[in-house]
C-alpha positions in Angstrom: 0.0 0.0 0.0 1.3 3.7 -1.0 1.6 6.2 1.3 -1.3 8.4 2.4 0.9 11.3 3.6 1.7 11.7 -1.1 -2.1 13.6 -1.7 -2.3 11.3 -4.9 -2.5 8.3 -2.8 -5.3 9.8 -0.6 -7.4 11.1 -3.7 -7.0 7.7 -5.2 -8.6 6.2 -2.6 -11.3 7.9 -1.8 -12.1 7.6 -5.5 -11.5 4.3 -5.6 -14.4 4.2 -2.7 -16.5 6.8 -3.6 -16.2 8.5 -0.4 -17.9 11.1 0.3 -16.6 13.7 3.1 -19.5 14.0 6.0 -20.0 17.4 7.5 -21.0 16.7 10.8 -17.9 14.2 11.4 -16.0 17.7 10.8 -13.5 15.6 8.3 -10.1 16.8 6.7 -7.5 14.3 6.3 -4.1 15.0 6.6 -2.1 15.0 3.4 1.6 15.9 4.4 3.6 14.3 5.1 6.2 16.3 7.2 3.8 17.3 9.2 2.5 12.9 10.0 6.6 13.1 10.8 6.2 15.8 13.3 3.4 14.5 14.8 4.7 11.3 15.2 8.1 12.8 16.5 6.3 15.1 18.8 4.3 11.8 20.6 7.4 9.9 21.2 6.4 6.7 19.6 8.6 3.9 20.3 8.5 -0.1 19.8 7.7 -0.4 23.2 4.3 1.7 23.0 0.4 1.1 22.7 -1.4 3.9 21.1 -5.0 5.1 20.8 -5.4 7.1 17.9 -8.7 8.6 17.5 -10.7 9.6 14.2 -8.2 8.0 12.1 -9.9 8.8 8.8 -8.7 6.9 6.3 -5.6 5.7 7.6 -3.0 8.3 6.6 -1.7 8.8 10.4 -2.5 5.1 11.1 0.5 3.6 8.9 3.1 5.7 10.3 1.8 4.6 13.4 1.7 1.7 12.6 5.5 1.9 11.4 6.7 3.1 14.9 4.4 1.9 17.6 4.4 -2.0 19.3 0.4 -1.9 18.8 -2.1 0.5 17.0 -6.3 0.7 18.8 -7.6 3.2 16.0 -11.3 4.3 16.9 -13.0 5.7 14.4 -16.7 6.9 14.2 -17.8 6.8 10.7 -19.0 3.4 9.6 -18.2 4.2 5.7 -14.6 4.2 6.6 -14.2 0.9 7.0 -13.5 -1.0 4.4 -11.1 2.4 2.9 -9.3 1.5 7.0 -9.0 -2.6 6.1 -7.8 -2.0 2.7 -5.2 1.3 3.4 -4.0 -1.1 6.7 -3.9 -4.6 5.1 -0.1 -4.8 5.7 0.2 -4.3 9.3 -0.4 -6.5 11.4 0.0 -4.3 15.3 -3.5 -2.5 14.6 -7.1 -2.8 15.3 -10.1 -0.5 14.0 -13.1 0.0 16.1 -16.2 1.4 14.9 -17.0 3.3 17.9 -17.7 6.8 19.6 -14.5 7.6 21.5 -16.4 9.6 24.1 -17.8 5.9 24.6 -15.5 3.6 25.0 -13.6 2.5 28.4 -10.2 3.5 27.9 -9.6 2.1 31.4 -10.2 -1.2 30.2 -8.2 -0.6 26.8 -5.0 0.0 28.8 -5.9 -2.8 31.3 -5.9 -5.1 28.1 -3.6 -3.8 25.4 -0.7 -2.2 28.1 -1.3 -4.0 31.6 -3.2 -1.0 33.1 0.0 1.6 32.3 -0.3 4.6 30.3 -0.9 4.8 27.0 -0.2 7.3 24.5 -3.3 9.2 22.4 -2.6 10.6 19.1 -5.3 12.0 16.8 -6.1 14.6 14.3 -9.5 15.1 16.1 -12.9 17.0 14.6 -12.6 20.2 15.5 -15.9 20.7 17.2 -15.3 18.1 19.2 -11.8 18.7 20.4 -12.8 20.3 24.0 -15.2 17.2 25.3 -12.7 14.7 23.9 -9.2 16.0 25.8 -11.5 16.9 29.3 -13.2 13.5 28.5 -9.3 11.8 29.0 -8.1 14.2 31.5 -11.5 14.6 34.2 -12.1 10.5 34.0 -8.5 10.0 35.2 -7.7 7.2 32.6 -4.1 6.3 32.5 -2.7 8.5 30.0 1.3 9.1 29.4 0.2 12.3 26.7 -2.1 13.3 24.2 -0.5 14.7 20.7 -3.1 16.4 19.0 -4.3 18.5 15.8 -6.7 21.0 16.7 -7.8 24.9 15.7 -4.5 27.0 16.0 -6.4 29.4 18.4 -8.0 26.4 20.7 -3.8 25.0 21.0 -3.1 28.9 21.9 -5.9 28.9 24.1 -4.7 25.6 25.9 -1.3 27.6 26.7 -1.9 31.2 27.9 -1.5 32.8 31.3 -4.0 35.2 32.8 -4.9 38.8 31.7 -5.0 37.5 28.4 -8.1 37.6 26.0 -7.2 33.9 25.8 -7.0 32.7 29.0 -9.9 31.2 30.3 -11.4 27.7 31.6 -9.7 25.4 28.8 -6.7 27.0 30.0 -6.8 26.1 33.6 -8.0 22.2 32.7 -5.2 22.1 30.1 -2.4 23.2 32.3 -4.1 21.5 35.6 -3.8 18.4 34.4 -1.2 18.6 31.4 2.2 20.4 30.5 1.0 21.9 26.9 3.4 22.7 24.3 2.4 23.4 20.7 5.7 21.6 18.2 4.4 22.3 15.1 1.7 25.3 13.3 -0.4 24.1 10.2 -1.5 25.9 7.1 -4.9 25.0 5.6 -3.1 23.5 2.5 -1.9 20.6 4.1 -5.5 19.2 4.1 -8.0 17.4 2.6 -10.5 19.6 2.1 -8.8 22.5 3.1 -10.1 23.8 6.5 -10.9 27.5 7.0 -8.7 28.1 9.7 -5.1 27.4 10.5 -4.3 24.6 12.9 -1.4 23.1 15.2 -0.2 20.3 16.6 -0.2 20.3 20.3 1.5 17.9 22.9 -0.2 17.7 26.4 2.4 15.5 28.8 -0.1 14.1 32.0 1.4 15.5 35.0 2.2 12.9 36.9 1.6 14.8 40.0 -0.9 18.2 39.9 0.7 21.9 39.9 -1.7 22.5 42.7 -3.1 21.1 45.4 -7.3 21.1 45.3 -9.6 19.6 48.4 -12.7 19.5 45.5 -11.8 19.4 41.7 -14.8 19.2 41.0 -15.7 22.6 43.0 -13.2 24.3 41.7 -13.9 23.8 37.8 -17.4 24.8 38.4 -16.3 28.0 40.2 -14.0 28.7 37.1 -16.4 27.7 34.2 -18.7 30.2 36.3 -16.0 33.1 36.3 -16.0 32.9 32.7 -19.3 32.5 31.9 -19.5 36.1 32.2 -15.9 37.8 31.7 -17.2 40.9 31.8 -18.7 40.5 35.2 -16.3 40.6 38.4 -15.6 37.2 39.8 -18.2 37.8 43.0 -20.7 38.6 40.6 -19.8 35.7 38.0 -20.1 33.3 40.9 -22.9 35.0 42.6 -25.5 34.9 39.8 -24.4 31.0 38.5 -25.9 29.9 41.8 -23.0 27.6 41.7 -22.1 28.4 45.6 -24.7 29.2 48.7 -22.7 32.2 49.7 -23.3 36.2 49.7 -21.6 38.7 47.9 -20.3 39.5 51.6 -18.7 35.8 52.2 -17.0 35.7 49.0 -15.6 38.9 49.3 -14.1 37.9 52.5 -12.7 35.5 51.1 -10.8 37.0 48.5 -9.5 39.1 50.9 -8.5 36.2 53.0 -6.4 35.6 49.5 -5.3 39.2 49.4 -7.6 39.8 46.4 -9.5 43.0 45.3 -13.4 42.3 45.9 -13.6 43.7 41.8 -11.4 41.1 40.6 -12.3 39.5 37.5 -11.7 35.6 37.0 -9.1 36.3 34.2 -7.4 37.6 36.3 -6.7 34.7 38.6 -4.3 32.1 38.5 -4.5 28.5 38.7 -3.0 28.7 41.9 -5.2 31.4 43.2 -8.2 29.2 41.7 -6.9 26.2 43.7 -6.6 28.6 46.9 -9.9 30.3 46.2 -11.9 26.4 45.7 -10.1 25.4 48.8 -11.2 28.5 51.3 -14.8 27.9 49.8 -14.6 24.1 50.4 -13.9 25.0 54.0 -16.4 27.5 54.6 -19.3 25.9 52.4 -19.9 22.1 53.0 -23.6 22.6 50.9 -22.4 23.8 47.9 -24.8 22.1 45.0 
C-alpha cells in the first residue's frame, strides 16, 4: 500500500471508494507528510508503546503509526470508513479498528488489556468541534494516560497555553495546564488538508502530570467555580459566581474571602491564577460544606 501522507494516494482512494466527506464528522485528512513526521516525532512513539489514535480517517496517520508503535487501537466513528481502514491497513499487522464513539469507550479497560493498566499514549487529528469534550473526557475521567499529541484549531492549542490577563486565557486554559504540560511543536496551514479547512491549525502535545501543579480539596468545586468566572468575563468574579448559583454564599462571604487571599473584591476571574483558583476552591470548600 502507497503512502497516504503523497495527496495522490489519498485522492486515489477515496475515488476508488467513492467517499464522500460527512460534515457533521468535521472531516479533513491530513495529506503531508512532514507534518505525519512531526506528529509522530512530537508523541514519542517507540517499539515499546500502545497507542489510541482517534478519528483515524482513512488511515494516513495510522500507517506511520503503525511503522513506529508496538500496537495500534484506531477508533474511528464513521461506519463508511471501514473497508477504505481494512484495505489502506492490510499490511500491518499491530493494529485494530473499532467502529465506535471515543467519548464511549472504556479506555480504562483498553489500557488494562492492550498495556497491563499503564499509560498509554493518544494521538489524533481530532474534529474540531469536538476537540474540548474529547481532551477533558481523558483528563477529568482520570484514565491512564502518558500524553495526548493532537491536531486541533490553531487558536484552541493557543488557548490551551496562555496565562491570565489574556483575551485567551480562560477555563480550557486552567484544565489544560491543571492536568497537562501543553506545548504546541508544530503550526499548520490550511493546505496541508483534505478539504482545506478554513482556519489554520497546530499540533499540540499535552504531557499528564504525573503529580498536579496545585493542590485542590474538590476538583470538581473548583472547575465549576472557574467555568462560572467565565461564563460572564465581563462580570467581576463575585458577581460571576454569585449569579451561577454555583455556591450558597453572599456577595459579603465571597468577598471575604478574596480578601483572605489578598484579592480586590472587583477582581475579574481572568485575572486569577491556577494557583489562586486552587486557593480560592479550597477557602470555599472549608467554609461551604452545601455547595450544589
Amino acid at each position: 500500500m502507497a503512502s497516504l501522507g503523497n495527496p495522490q494516494n489519498t485522492i486515489a482512494v477515496l475515488q476508488k471508494y467513492q467517499f464522500r466527506f460527512q460534515k457533521k464528522f468535521g472531516q479533513n485528512f491530513l495529506i503531508d507528510p512532514h507534518v505525519l513526521e512531526k506528529i509522530i516525532a512530537a508523541a514519542g512513539i517507540t517499539r515499546e508503546d500502545f497507542v489510541l489514535e482517534i478519528g483515524p480517517g482513512i488511515g494516513t496517520m495510522t500507517q506511520y503509526l503503525c511503522e513506529k508503535a508496538r500496537e495500534v487501537l484506531a477508533v474511528e466513528i464513521d461506519q463508511a470508513l471501514l473497508p477504505i481502514l481494512a484495505d489502506t491497513l492490510k499490511e500491518y499487522e499491530n493494529v485494530e479498528v473499532r467502529n465506535e464513539d471515543i467519548l464511549k469507550v472504556d479506555i480504562n479497560q483498553v489500557a488494562r488489556e492492550k498495556n497491563d493498566g499503564k499509560p498509554i499514549k493518544v494521538v489524533a487529528n481530532l474534529p474540531y468541534y469536538i476537540t474540548t469534550p474529547i481532551i477533558m473526557g481523558l483528563f477529568e475521567s482520570h484514565v491512564p494516560i502518558d500524553s495526548i499529541t493532537v491536531m486541533v484549531q490553531k487558536e484552541v492549542a493557543e488557548r490551551m497555553q496562555v496565562g491570565p490577563g489574556t483575551k485567551d486565557y480562560g477555563a480550557l486554559s486552567l484544565a489544560v495546564q491543571y492536568y497537562a504540560r501543553p506545548e504546541v511543536v508544530a503550526n499548520v496551514p490550511p493546505n496541508c488538508f483534505l478539504p482545506r479547512p478554513n482556519v489554520g491549525s497546530a499540533v499540540i502535545r499535552l504531557t499528564r502530570h504525573k503529580k498536579t501543579p496545585v493542590q485542590v480539596e474538590n476538583e470538581k468545586l473548583m472547575f465549576q467555580i472557574i467555568r462560572a468566572s467565565f461564563n460572564q468575563r465581563r462580570k467581576t468574579l463575585i458577581n460571576g459566581l454569585y449569579n451561577s448559583g454555583v455556591l450558597l454564599l453572599s456577595k459579603d462571604e465571597l468577598a471575604q474571602v478574596l480578601e483572605k487571599l489578598g484579592l480586590s473584591a472587583n477582581i475579574r476571574g481572568e485575572a486569577l491564577s491556577l494557583e489562586q483558583f486552587a486557593a480560592f476552591s479550597n477557602l470555599i470548600q472549608e467554609k461551604c460544606s452545601i455547595c450544589k
